[in-house]
Each structure stands twice: as C-alpha cells, then as structure tokens.
C-alpha positions as CSV (number, residue, x, y, z in Angstrom):
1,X,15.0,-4.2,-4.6
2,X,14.2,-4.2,-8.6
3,X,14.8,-8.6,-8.4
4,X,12.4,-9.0,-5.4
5,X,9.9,-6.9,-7.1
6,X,10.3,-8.3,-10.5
7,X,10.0,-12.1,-8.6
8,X,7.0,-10.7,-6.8
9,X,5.4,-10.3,-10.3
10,X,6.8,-13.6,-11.8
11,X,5.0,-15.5,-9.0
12,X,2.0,-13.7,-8.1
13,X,1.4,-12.0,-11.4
14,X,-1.5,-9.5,-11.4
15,X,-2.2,-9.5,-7.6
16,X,1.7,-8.9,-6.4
17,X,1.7,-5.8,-9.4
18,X,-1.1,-4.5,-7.5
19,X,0.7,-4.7,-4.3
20,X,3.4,-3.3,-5.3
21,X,2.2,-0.3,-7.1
22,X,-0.4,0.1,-3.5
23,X,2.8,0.1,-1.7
24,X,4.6,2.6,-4.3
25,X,1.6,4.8,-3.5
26,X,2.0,4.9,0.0
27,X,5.5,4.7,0.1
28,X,6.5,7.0,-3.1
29,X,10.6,6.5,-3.1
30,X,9.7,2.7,-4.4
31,X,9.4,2.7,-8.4
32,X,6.4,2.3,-10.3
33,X,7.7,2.1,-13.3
34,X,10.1,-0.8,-12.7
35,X,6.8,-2.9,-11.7
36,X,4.8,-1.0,-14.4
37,X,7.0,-1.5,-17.7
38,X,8.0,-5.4,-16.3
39,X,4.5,-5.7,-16.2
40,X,4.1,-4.6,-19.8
41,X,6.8,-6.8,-21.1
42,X,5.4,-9.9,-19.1
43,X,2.2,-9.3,-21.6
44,X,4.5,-10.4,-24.5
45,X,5.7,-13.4,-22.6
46,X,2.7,-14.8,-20.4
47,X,-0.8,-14.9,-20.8
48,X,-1.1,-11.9,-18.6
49,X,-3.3,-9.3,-21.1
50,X,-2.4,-5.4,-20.9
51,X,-5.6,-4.7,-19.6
52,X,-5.8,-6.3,-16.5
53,X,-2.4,-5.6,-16.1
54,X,-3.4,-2.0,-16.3
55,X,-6.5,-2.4,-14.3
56,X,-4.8,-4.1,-11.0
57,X,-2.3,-1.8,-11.4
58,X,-4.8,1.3,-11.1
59,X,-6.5,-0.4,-8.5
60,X,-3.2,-0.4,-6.4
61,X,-2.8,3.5,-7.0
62,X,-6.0,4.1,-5.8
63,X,-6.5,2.3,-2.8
64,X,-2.8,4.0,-2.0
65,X,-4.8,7.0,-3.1
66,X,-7.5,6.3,-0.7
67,X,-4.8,5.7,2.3
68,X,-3.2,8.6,1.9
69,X,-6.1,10.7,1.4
70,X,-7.3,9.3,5.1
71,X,-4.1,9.9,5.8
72,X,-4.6,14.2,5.1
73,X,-8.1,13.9,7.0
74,X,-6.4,13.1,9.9
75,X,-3.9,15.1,10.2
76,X,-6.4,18.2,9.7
77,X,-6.0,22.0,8.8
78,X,-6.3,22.1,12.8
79,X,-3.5,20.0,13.8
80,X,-1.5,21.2,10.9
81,X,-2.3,25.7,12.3
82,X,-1.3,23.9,16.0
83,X,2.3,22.6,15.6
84,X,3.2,25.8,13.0
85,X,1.7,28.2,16.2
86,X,5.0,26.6,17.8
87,X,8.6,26.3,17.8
88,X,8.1,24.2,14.2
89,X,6.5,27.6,12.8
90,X,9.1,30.0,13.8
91,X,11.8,27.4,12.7
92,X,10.4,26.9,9.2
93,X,8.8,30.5,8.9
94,X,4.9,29.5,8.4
95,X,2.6,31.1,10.0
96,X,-1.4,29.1,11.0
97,X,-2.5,31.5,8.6
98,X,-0.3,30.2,6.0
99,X,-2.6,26.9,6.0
100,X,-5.6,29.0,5.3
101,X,-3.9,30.6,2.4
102,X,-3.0,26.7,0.9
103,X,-6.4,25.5,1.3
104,X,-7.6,28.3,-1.1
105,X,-4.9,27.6,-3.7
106,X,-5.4,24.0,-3.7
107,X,-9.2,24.6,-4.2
108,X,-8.8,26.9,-6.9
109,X,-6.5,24.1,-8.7
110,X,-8.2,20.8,-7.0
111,X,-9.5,19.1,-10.2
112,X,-6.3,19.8,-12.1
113,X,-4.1,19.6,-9.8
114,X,-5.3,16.1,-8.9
115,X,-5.4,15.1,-12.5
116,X,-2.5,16.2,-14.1
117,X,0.1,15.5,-10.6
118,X,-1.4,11.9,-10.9
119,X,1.2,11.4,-14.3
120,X,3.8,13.2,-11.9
121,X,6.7,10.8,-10.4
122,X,6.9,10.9,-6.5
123,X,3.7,13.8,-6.8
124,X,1.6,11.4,-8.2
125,X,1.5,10.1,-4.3
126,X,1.4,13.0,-2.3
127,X,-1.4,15.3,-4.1
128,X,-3.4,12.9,-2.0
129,X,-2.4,14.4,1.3
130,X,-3.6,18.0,0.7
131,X,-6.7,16.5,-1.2
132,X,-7.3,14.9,2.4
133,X,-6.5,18.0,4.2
134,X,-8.5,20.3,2.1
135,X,-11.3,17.9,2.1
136,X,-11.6,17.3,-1.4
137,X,-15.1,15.8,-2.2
138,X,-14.3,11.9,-2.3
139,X,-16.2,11.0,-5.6
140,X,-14.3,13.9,-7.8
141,X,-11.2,12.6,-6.2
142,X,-11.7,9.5,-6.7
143,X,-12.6,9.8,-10.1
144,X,-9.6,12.3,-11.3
145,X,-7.4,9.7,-9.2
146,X,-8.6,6.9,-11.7
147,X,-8.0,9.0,-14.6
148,X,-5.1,10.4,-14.1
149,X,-3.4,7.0,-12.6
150,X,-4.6,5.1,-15.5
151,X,-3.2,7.3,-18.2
152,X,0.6,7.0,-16.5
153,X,-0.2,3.2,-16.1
154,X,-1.3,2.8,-19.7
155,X,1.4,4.6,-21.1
156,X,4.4,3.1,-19.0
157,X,2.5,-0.8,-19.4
158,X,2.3,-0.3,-23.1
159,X,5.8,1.4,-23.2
160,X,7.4,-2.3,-21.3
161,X,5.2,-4.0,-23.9
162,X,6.9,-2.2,-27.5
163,X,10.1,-2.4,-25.7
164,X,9.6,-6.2,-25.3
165,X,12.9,-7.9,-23.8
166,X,14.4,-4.4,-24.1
167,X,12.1,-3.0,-21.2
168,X,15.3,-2.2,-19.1
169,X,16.9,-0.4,-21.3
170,X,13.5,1.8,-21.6
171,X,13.7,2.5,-18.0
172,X,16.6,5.0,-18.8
173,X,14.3,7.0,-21.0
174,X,11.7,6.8,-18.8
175,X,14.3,7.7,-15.8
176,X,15.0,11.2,-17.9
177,X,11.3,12.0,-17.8
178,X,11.3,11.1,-14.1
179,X,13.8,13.8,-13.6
180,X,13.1,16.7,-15.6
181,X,9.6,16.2,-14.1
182,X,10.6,16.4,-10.8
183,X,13.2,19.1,-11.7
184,X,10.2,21.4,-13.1
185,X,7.8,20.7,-10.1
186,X,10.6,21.7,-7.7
187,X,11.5,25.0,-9.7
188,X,7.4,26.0,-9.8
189,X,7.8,25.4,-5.8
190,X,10.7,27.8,-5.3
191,X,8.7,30.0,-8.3
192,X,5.6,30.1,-5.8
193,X,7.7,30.6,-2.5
194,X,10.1,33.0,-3.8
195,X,7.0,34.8,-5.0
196,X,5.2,35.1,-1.1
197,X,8.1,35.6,0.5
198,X,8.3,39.1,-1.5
199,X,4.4,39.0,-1.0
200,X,5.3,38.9,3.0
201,X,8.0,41.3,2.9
202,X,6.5,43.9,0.9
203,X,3.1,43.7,3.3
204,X,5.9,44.0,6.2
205,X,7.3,46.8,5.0
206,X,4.0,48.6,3.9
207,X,2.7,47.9,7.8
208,X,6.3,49.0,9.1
209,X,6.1,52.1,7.6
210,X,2.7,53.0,8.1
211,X,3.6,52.7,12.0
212,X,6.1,54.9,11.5
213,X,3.8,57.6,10.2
C-alpha cells in the first residue's frame, strides 16, 4: 500500500496527496502520515513548496471532514435510540437514553474536542461522526476542523522535510506517538465507561432498594 501511495504522489503531486489524505479521512485505517511526511520530503526534492503541500493536504481532511460529518446527520440521534431500543441494545447494554446522555457530553466538549482529536491518529476521522450526530453548527466545525488538521499536517509535512531522505526512518518515531496516543484515548474510554457503569449500578441499587422499602 505505502508504494502505490508514494507513486500516487510522485505522479500526481499535490492533487493525488489530497486524495489520499480525503480518502485517509473517510477511511481512517489508511496512513496519513506516510502521505504526509513523503510529502514533506518531496519539498526538498521537487519544486513542490511546503505550503501547498500543506494546504491540499488540509483540503483533503476537510472535505473527508465534511463526508463524514454528513455521514452523522444521517444516521441521526433517532435512528441511533431505534436500533439500541432492540436486540443491539440489550446485546451491547445501551440504553436510547444513553444517546441523550452523549449528546450533552459532546456539547459540553464540542469545540475542544473537535480541535484537539483533529491531531489524534484514527480520532482525528471519527470526531466527525458525533459532530454530525449532535449537529454541531457547520461554520465552528468547519473552522476547528481547519485548525486542528492543519496543525497535524504542518507538523508531520515539516517533520518529512528535516528528515529529508531519512523521512522513513522518521515514520518509526512518529509510529510511537501514533500509539501512545491511541493507547491514552482508549484508557480515557474505559476511564469514562468504567465510571457510568458504577454510575448505573449505584442508581440501580438506590431504586432496588427503595422498592424494597
């Protein structure tokens, strides 16, 4: 996969890094920063400028952005209360209810969440779903989506460019940050479940007992 992307770039340049980092977006499992630091490091070798490299490359992200953003529209808090009301909510343990209680936390935390998950490996593509769902107000989105996309394009373009014919071996330090940062977004998750799950069972009990009285 990493040569067919790389000969993407090599023959398209700044329209096929755009394409691929709009497909990363919508498809997270492929990796921006193959496309992103080989874009860098063609700066030193082409007459491809950091700039637009970073500018086509933002323009990617956010029209995956944009996609999967539709994409949480869609699907709806509705649709979403519907299929947990059946057999997929008693197998998973959500409640409709449980949607409701999402939407608020995600509006508490919209603007940063938006911002900050947009330097976030694999995250960086799904925050756009719950925006979607939540319906987030498109120009703040929007906005935090450029932000936040251009700051992990800038640094991971620049960090291809210092590493010059090097950039591969760069990939391994940018693999460890890739990790960790999925590591701590996935121990926060289990941090916020473990925590209303007790939530759940302590308001069980209280209701259990108070029908016993």
């Amino acid at each position: 996969m990493q040569s067919a992307m790389i000969e993407l770039i090599n023959n398209y340049g700044y329209i096929g890094i755009m394409v691929l980092i709009f497909i990363e977006n919508v498809f997270p499992p492929i990796p921006s920063e193959v496309v992103l630091v080989f874009g860098g490091f063609l700066t030193t070798q082409s007459n491809m400028s950091a700039p637009l490299v970073i500018l086509f490359s933002t323009i990617g992200s956010v029209l995956g952005a944009a996609v999967l953003y539709a994409f949480g529209r869609v699907l709806s808090r509705e649709r979403i209360k519907k299929l947990l009301s059946g057999r997929l909510g008693q197998t998973i343990r959500l409640k409709p209810e449980d949607v409701t209680k999402a939407e608020v936390w995600f509006k508490k935390y919209e603007y940063r969440a938006v911002f900050v998950c947009r330097c976030i490996p694999l995250v960086r593509s799904l925050i756009s779903i719950p925006a979607g769902i939540a319906r987030m107000k498109l120009t703040p989105f929007f906005l935090l989506t450029v932000a936040g996309t251009a700051v992990w394009n800038t640094i991971l373009i620049y960090a291809g460019r210092f590493a010059g014919s090097a950039w591969e071996q760069s990939l391994k330090y940018i693999g460890w940050y890739s990790s960790l940062a999925i590591v701590l977004v996935l121990l926060v998750a289990a941090y916020v479940f473990i925590k209303y799950l007790d939530r759940r069972f302590l308001s069980a009990n209280k209701d259990k007992n108070g029908e016993d009285v």
